[in-house]
N, C-alpha and C positions, 0 to 999 in steps of 0.2 A: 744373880748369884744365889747357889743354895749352901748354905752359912752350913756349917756342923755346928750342932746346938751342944749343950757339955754332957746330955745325956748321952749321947751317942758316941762323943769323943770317951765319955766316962766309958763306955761298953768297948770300944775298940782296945783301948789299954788294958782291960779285962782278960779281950782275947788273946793278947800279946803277951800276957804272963801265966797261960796257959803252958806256955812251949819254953825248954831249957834254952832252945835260940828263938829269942820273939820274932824272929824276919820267918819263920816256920808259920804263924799264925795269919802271915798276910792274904791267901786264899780266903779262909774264913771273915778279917776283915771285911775285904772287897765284897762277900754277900751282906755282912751287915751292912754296908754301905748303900747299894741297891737298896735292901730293906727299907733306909732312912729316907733315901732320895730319887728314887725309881729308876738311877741309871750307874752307873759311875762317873762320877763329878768331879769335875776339876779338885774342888774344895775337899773332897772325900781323899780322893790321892795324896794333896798335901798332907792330911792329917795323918793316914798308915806312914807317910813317910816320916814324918812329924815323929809318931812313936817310934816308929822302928829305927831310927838312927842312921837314913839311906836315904838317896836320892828321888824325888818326885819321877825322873825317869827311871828307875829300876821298877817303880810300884807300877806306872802307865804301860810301861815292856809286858809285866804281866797279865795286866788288866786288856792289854788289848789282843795277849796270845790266844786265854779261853774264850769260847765262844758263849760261854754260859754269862759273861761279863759283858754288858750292854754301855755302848756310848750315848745311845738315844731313848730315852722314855718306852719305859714298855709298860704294856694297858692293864687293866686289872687281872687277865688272864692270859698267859702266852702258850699258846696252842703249836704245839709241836708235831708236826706228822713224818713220820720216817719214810725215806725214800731211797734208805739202800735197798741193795739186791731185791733179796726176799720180799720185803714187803712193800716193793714196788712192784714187782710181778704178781703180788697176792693182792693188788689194789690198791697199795700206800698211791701214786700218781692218780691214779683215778681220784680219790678222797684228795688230793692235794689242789690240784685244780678242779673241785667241787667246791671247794670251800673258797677259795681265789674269786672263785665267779659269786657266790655266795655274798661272801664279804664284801667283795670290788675291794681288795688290798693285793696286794704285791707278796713276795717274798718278804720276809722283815718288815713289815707295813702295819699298821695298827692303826685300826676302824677309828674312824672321827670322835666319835663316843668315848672310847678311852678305855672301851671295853677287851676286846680281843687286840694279839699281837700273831702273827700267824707266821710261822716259819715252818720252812724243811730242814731236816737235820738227818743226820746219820744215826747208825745203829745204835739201838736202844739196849740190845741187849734181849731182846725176849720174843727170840724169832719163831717159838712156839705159841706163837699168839700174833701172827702176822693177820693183817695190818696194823701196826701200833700206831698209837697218839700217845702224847703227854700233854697232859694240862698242868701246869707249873710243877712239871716232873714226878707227876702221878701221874702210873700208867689206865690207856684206855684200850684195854684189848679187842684182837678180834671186831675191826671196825669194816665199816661200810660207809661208801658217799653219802648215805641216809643216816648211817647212826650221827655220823661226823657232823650233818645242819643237823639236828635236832640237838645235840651236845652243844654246838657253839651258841645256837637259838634259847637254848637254858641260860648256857650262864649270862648273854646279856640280858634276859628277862629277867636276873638276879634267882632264878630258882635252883633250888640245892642239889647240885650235884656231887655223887660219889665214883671214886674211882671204882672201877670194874673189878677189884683187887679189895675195897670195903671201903677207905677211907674217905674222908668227908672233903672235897677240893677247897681250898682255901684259896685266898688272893695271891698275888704274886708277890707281894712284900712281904705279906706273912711268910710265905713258904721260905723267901731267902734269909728271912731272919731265924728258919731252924736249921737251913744251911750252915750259918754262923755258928751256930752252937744253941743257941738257946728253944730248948722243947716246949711245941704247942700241945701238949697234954692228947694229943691223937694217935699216939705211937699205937697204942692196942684195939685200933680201928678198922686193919688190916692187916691180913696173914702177910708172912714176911716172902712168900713164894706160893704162887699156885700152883691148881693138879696137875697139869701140862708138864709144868718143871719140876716135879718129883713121882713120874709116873716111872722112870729106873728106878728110884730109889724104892719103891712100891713093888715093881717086879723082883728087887733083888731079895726082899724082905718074903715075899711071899712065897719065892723058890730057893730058898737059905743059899743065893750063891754068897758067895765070899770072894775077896782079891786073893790071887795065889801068893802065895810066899816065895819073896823075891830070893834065890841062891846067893849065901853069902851075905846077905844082908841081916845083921842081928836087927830084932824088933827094938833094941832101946829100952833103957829105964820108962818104966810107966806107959807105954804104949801097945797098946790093944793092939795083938798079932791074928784076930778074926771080925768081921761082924758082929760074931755074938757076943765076943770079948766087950765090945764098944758098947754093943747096945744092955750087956751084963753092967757096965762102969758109968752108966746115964745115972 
């Protein structure tokens, strides 16, 4: 049994009075819980149910819909490779069973070591940069079967790896505990979007287009009726 110690039970009640209806803060929970216990735990469930006033089954209903919420032990690092469309045709499959053979783990499988957990997952969102990885949900763009063992080969060698993006990859406990709510001091470590995903916004700047003005449609109290309106009101 993994017990909730009373600092953690003290944080979970924290995040529950965050929210006008504390049953709104139970996602957040369920990563502080992870954080605490590296899975979602029986004992973790009782306790968001605990605060929040509702049944151990409504919190388990949630806990076991997203997939971001683990029933099993997941390793210091859970390496995520995308295998929709696009970046499965740009290589995601290829780097997915590279790393399968690699590791000798499975789908959802996590190296003896305790180091990597290795999953395929769906779209990341950032298909200007296909092949993507996440390492505990810091993006690794623009990957290849050879970038993907040398990344996974770092981090169980414990050497420092950065997202492709700036930031500094951290563990997977840490990472859920900024899920929670509570900031690891890395936020200005990484740009919040790269050049890929603001290369319109780049062209529209450099050639002053603008969005046409919708017929009929008044712009609104306080709302910038051009680009240059918006970029005058920065």
């Amino acid at each position: 049994m993994t017990q909730v110690d009373d600092k953690t039970y003290a944080e979970l009640e924290q995040i529950a009075a965050r929210y006008p209806e504390p049953r709104s803060g139970l996602l957040p929970m369920l990563h502080l819980v992870q954080s605490a216990h590296g899975r979602i735990t029986p004992e973790g469930i009782e306790a968001c149910a605990d605060i929040l006033g509702i049944s151990a089954a409504d919190v388990s209903g949630v806990a076991t819909f997203y997939t971001m919420y683990k029933r099993r032990p997941v390793g210091d690092y859970h390496v995520g490779v995308c295998t929709n469309t696009l970046c499965a045709v740009m290589g995601g499959d290829a780097i997915f069973s590279r790393l399968k053979d690699h590791l000798d783990v499975g789908n959802d499988e996590t190296t003896p070591d305790g180091k990597i957990t290795l999953e395929h997952i769906e779209c990341n969102a950032a298909c200007d940069y296909a092949p993507v990885m996440m390492v505990n949900w810091e993006f690794m763009d623009n990957q290849t079967p050879e970038s993907a063992t040398q990344l996974v080969d770092d981090l169980r060698s414990g050497n420092e790896v950065r997202s492709t993006r700036g930031p500094r990859i951290v563990t997977w406990r840490q990472a859920e505990r900024v899920l929670a709510g509570y900031p690891d001091g890395l936020v200005d470590e990484g740009p919040a979007a790269g050049p890929a995903s603001l290369v319109g916004l780049r062209l529209a700047r450099e050639n002053d287009w603008k969005a046409p003005d919708s017929p009929g449609l008044e712009t609104g109290a306080g709302a910038p009726s051009s680009t240059s309106e918006a970029e005058e009101g920065k």
